[in-house]
C-alpha positions as CSV (number, residue, x, y, z in Angstrom):
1,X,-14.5,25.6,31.5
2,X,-16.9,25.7,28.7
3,X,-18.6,22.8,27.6
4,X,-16.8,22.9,24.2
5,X,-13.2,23.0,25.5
6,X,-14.6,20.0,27.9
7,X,-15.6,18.5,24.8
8,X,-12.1,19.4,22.6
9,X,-9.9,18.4,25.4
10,X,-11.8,14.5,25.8
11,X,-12.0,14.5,21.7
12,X,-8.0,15.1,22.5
13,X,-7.4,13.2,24.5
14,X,-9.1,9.8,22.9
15,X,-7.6,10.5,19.7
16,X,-3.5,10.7,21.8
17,X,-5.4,7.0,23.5
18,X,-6.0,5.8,20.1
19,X,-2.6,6.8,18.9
20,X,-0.2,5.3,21.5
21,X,-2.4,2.0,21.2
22,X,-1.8,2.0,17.4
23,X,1.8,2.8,17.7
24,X,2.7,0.6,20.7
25,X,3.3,-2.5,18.9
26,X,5.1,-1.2,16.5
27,X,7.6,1.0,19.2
28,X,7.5,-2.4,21.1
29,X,9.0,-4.7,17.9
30,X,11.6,-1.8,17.5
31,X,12.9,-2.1,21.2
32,X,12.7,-5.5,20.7
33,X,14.8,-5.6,17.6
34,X,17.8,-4.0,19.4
35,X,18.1,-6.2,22.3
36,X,20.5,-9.2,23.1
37,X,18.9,-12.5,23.4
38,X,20.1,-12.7,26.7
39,X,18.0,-9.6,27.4
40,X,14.3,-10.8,25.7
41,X,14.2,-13.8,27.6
42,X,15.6,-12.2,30.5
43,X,12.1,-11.6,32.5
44,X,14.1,-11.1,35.7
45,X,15.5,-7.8,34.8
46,X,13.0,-6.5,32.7
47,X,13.9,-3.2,30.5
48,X,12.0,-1.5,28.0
49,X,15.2,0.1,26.4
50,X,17.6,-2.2,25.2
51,X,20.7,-2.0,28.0
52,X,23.1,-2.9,24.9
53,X,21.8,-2.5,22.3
54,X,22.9,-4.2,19.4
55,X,22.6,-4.8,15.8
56,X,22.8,-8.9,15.6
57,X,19.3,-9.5,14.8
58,X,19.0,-7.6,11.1
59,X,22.5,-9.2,10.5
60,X,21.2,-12.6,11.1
61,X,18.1,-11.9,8.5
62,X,20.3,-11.4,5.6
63,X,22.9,-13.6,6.2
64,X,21.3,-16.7,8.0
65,X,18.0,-16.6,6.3
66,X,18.9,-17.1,2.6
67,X,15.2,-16.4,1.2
68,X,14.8,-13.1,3.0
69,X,16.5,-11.0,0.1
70,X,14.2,-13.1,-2.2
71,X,11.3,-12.0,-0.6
72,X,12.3,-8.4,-0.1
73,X,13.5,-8.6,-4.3
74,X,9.5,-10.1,-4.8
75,X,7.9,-7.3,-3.0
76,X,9.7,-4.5,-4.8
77,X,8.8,-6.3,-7.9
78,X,4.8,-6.7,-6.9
79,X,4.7,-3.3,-5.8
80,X,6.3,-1.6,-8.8
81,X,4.7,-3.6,-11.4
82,X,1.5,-3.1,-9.6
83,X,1.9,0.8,-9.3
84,X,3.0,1.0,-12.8
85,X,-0.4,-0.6,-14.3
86,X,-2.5,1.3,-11.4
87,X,-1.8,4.1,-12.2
88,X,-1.4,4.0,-16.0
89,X,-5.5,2.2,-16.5
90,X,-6.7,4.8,-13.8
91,X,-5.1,7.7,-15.2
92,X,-6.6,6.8,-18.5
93,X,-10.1,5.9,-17.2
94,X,-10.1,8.5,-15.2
95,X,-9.5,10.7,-17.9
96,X,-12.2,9.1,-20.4
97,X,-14.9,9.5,-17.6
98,X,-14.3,13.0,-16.4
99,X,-13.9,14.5,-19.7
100,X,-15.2,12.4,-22.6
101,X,-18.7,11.2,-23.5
102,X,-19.4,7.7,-24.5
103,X,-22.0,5.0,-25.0
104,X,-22.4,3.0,-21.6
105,X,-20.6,5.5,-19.3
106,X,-22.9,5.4,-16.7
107,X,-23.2,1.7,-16.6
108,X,-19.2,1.9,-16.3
109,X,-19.6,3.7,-13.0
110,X,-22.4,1.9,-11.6
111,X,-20.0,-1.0,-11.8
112,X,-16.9,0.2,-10.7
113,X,-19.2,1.1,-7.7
114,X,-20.4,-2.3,-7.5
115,X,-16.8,-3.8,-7.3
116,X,-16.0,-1.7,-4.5
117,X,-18.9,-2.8,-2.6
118,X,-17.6,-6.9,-3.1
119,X,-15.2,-7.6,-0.4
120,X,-12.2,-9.3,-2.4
121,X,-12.2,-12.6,0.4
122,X,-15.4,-13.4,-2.1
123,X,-13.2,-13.4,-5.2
124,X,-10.1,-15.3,-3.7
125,X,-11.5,-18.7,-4.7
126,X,-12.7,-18.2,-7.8
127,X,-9.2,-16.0,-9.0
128,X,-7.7,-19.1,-7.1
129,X,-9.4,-21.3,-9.7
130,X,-8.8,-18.9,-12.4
131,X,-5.1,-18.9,-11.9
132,X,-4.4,-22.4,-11.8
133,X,-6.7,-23.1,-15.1
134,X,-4.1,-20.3,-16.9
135,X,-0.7,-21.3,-14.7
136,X,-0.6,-18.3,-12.9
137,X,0.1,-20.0,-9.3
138,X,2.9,-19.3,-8.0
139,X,4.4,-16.7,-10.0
140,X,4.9,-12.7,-9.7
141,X,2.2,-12.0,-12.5
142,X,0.0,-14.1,-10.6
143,X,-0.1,-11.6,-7.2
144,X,0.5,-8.5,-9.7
145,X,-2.8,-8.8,-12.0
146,X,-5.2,-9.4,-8.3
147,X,-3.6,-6.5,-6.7
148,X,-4.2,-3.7,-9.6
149,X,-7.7,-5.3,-10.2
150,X,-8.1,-4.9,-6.2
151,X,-6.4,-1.4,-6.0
152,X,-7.9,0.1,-9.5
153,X,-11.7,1.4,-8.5
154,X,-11.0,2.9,-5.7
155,X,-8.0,5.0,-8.1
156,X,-10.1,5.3,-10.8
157,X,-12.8,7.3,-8.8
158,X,-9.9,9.5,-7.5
159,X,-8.5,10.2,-11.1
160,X,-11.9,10.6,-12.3
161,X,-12.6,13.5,-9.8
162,X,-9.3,15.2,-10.2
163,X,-9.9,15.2,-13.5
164,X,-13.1,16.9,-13.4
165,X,-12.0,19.6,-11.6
166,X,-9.8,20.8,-14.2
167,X,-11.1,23.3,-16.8
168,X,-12.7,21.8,-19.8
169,X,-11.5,25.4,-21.2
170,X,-7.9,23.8,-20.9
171,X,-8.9,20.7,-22.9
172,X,-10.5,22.9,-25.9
173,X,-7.8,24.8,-26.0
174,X,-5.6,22.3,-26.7
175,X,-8.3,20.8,-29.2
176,X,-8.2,23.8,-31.2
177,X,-4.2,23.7,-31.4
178,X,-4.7,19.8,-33.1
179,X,-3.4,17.9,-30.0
180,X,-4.9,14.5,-30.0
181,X,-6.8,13.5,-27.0
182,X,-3.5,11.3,-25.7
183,X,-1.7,14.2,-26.1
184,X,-4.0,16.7,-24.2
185,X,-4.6,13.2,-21.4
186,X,-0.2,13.2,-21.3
187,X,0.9,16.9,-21.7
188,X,-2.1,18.7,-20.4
189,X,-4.1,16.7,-17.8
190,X,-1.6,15.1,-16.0
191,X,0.5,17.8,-14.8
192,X,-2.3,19.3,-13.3
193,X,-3.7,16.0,-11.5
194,X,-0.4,15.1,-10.1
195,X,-1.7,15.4,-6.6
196,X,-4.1,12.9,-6.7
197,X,-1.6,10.7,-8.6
198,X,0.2,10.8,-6.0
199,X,-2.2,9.7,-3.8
200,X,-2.9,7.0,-6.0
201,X,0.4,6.0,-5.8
202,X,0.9,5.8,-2.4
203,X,-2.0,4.2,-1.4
204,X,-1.3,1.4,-3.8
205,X,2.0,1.3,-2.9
206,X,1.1,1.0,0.6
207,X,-1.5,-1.6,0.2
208,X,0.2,-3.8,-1.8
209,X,3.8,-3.9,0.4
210,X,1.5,-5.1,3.4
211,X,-0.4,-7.5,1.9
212,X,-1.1,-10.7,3.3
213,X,-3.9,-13.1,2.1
214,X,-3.8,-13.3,-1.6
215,X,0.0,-13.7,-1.3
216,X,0.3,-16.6,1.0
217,X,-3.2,-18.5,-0.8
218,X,-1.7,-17.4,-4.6
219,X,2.3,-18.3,-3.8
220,X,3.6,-21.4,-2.4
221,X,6.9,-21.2,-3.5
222,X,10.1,-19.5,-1.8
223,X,11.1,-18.3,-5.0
224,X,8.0,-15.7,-5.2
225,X,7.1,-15.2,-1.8
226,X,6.6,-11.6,-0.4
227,X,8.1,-10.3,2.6
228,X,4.5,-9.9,4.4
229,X,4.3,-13.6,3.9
230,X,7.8,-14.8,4.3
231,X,8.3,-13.3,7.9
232,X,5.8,-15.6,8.9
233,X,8.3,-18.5,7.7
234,X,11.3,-17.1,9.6
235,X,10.3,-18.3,13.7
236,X,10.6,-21.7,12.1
237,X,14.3,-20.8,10.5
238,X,14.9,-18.9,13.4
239,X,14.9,-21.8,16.2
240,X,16.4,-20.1,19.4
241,X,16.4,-16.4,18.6
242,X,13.0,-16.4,17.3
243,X,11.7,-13.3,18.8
244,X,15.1,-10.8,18.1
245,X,14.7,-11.9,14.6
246,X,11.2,-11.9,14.1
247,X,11.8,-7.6,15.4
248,X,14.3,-7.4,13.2
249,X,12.5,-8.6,9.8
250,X,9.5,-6.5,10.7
251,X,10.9,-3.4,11.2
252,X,12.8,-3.8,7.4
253,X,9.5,-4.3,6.3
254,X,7.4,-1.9,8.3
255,X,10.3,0.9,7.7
256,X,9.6,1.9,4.6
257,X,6.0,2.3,4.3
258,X,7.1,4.7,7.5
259,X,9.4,6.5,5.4
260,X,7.3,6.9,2.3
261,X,4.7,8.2,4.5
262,X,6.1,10.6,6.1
263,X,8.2,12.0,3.3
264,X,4.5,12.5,1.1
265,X,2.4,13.0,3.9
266,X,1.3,16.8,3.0
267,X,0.9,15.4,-0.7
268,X,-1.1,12.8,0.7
269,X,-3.7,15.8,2.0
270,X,-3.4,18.1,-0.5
271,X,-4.4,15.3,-3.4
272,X,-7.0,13.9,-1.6
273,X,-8.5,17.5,-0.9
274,X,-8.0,18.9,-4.5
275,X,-8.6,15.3,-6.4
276,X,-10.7,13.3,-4.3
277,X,-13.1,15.6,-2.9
278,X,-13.4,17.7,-5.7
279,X,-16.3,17.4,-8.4
């Protein structure tokens, strides 16, 4: 055997190592999930697979938890909002940096780059201080205007790119048939840069669903907690079956991120390769 199939087979191999590791938790909370109580806390007769399994868990996390649909309701609210306004500023930006000239562009750049190099633990105090000086504690605006602050260089950059790689031969055109530069930006650039809006999208979307730190330092309240924070509350709602229901609310939160994955996972590529890496 040649030393580059020896090498392909251990590069392989790692990379199926590194895969079950990754995935095992998350196979292990689904099993979980499905079992009896009787069968978690049953170490005598250990069984991976659930011997009965059962559906009691997910129904006590609607109906015995009565935040749980709050949180879920919050989350879909974050996430959308925070989409919406990602994707709108970056789209735009984007736009203005590939394809228009301005006073100060560079500068722009240099400090979008500079933002991405801060890690955002450094801004949580001070955005801490910020939003309880303007009464933003507490409340859905308060999580939604950190996360598209946190999520918009990184999209920008992408946009920016996607855009370049378009024609400026499409963009004169346009000119020259008296579209204004929001039209050409709406009806001409967009269409064409929907891959990497996608992957704009999804990595927002992604982000912000999971996120942990700014919700439970910016929300105290049950009333606009997220579900990456509220699960945490649950083992203490929970009392006996703890562990069943723990599974249970994980898996509704960890399901769709799966599912949106999945289902946009060639557009995921396919932006990042015409949009990202482009120009």
């Amino acid at each position: 055997m040649s030393a580059t199939r020896i090498e392909g087979f251990l590069v392989k191999t790692l990379l199926v190592v590194f895969c079950l590791a990754y995935l095992a938790p998350l196979f292990w909370v689904g099993v979980t999930s499905l079992k009896s109580n009787e069968e978690i806390y049953d170490a005598a007769s250990f069984h991976v697979f659930p011997r009965d399994a059962t559906l009691e868990h997910f129904s006590h996390v609607f109906s015995q938890l009565k935040d749980f649909p709050t949180y879920c309701l919050n989350t879909a609210k974050i996430t959308t909002a925070t989409v919406f306004v990602v994707l709108l500023v970056c789209t735009m930006c984007g736009y203005a940096l590939a394809k228009l000239e301005f006073r100060g562009k560079n500068a722009f750049l240099s400090f979008i780059l500079v933002i991405m190099a801060l890690p955002w633990m450094v801004m949580l105090t001070p955005i801490y201080q910020l939003e309880v000086a303007l009464g933003l504690l507490n409340t859905l605006p308060g999580l939604i205007l950190p996360y598209a602050a946190m999520f918009l260089p990184v999209g920008i950059l992408i946009m920016r790119s996607a855009f370049i790689a378009v024609p400026s031969e499409l963009r004169e055109a346009a000119q020259m048939d008296g579209a204004s530069e929001f039209r050409i930006w709406w009806s001409v650039m967009l269409p064409i840069a929907r891959p990497s809006m996608i992957v704009v999208i999804l990595m927002t979307f992604l982000s912000c669903w999971k996120e942990f730190t700014y919700a439970v330092t910016l929300n105290s309240l049950p009333s606009s907690t997220t579900l990456a924070v509220g699960i945490t509350y649950l083992k203490d709602e929970a009392q006996s079956w703890a562990f069943g229901t723990l599974s249970a609310a994980i898996v509704i939160v960890v399901v769709p991120l799966i599912a949106v994955f999945l289902f946009l996972q060639k557009r995921i590529i396919g932006g990042l390769s015409e949009g990202a890496l482009k120009g």
